[in-house]
C-alpha positions, 0 to 999 in steps of 0.5 A: 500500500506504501506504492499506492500512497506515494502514487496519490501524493503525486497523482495530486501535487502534479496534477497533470492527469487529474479531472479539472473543473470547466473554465465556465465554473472557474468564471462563474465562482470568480465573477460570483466572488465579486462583491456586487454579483449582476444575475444577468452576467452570471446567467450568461456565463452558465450560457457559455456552457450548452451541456451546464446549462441543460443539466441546471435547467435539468434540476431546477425544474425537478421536484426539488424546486419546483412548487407547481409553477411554471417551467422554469426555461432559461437560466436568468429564472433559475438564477433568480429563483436559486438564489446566488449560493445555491446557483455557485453549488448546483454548478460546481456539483453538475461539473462534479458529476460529470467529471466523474460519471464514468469513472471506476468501478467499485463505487455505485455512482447513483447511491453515491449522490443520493447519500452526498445529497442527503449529507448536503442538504442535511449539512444545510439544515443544520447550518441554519437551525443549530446555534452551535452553527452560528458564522456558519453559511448554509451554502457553503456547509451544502457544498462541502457535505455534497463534496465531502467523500469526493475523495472515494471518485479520486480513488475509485478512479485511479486506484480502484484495486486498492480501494477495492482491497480496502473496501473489502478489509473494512467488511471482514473487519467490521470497521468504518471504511475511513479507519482502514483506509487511514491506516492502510493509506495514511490518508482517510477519503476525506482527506484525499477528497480535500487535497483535490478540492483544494487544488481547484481553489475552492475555499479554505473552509470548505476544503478544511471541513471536507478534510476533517470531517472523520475527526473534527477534533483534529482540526483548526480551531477556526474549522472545528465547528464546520468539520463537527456539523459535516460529520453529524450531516454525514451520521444522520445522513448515514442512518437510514436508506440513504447510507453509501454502503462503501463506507461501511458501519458508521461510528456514531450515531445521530444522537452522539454527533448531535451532543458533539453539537452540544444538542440536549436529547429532546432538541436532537429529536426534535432535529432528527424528526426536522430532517425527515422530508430530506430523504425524497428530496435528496433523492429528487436532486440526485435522480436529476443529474 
């Protein structure tokens, strides 16, 4: 396994054969990064894009968004009706998707974004109804947890006999497969996923959230509070159907990592019971690809 590390480390410092993000997101985050961000300009850099502009088109009209109006037909609607954070996180997820949907073998692609959708979507809400999330942007923590296991596209892509290997070891070992994967690699997804992520510029934050989510006690000061809510999304997320069955036996469940939120009993149930309509819509975002 020692080959498979030194083949990741520099997979990832050359960067020569990795996915890239298309230049139209690149646009995109930059012109949205401005400080006054015009809805026409930002449509008409989707635009540039036909393949971009058809999937977001694609899942704007999906029951995710749709409230029973019209058909929402060009992408200045759906940017009005997104919103700017969601718009920046829709685009860099259908980029995602894509870059990756032919990739390896050992990851089944239509379970992996239906649980990367619900620990997003998850990861929201509770950015918005948790104090302990206070100076946390739901947008953002929407990002990272839909990216937060984009580490195991890296792997299952350039090194699908090793996670293969892994995958397997974790099963007989009845083990969280981010644990045998740390020692075996010396790296955990999460990590993998944070080195690709940073590589494409995205913010320190979310890059450091993804990376830390498996062990938020080990992170920075400034990103524990993020790392600690994308590993609660990921718990609760992980608790029912809408698990990713590569990553094996979670290790906490949703009662735990809500009191690592600093969540008492009762208002943890009132959470879990909060997050119940999540499943469908996770599912509605990820059938929309």
């Amino acid at each position: 396994m020692l080959n498979l590390v030194k083949g990741l480390r520099d997979l990832l410092e050359r960067g020569k054969d990795l996915p890239t993000l298309p230049l139209v997101v690149l646009q995109l985050h930059s012109t949205l990064d401005a400080e006054h961000s015009d809805l026409a300009a930002v449509a008409a850099i989707v635009e540039r894009d036909p393949a971009l502009t058809a999937r977001l088109l694609r899942v704007a009209n999906s029951a995710l968004y749709t409230r029973g109006g019209g058909r929402i037909g060009s992408v200045r609607t759906a940017v009005a009706m997104l919103g700017i954070g969601q718009l920046r996180a829709m685009c860099l997820v259908l980029a995602v998707v894509k870059l990756f949907q032919a990739s390896g073998q050992g990851v089944d692609h239509d379970e992996f974004w239906r649980h990367a959708s619900a620990v997003g979507l998850t990861a929201k809400f509770l950015a918005g109804h948790l104090e302990s999330a206070a100076g946390l942007v739901p947008d953002d923590m929407y990002v990272a947890g839909l990216l937060h296991d984009v580490g195991l596209l890296v792997l299952d892509q350039f090194f699908p006999k090793q996670l293969a290997a892994v995958c397997q070891a974790a099963a007989e070992q009845e083990q969280p497969l981010w644990r045998v994967e740390a020692e075996r690699l010396g790296l955990d997804p999460g990590e993998v996923g944070a080195l690709l992520l940073g590589r494409w510029g995205l913010p320190q934050g979310t890059v450091d959230a993804v990376a830390d989510h498996h062990h938020p006690d080990e992170a920075s000061e400034a990103h524990r509070p993020a790392a600690r809510l994308i590993r609660a999304a990921e718990a609760l997320s992980s608790a029912g159907p809408l698990a990713l069955s590569a990553e094996g036996r979670p290790d906490a469940g949703p009662f735990d990592v809500l009191g690592e939120l600093g969540m008492e009993p009762a208002a943890a149930a009132e959470v879990i019971e909060g997050l119940g309509g999540i499943g469908d819509k996770a599912k509605a975002f990820a059938g929309s690809f």
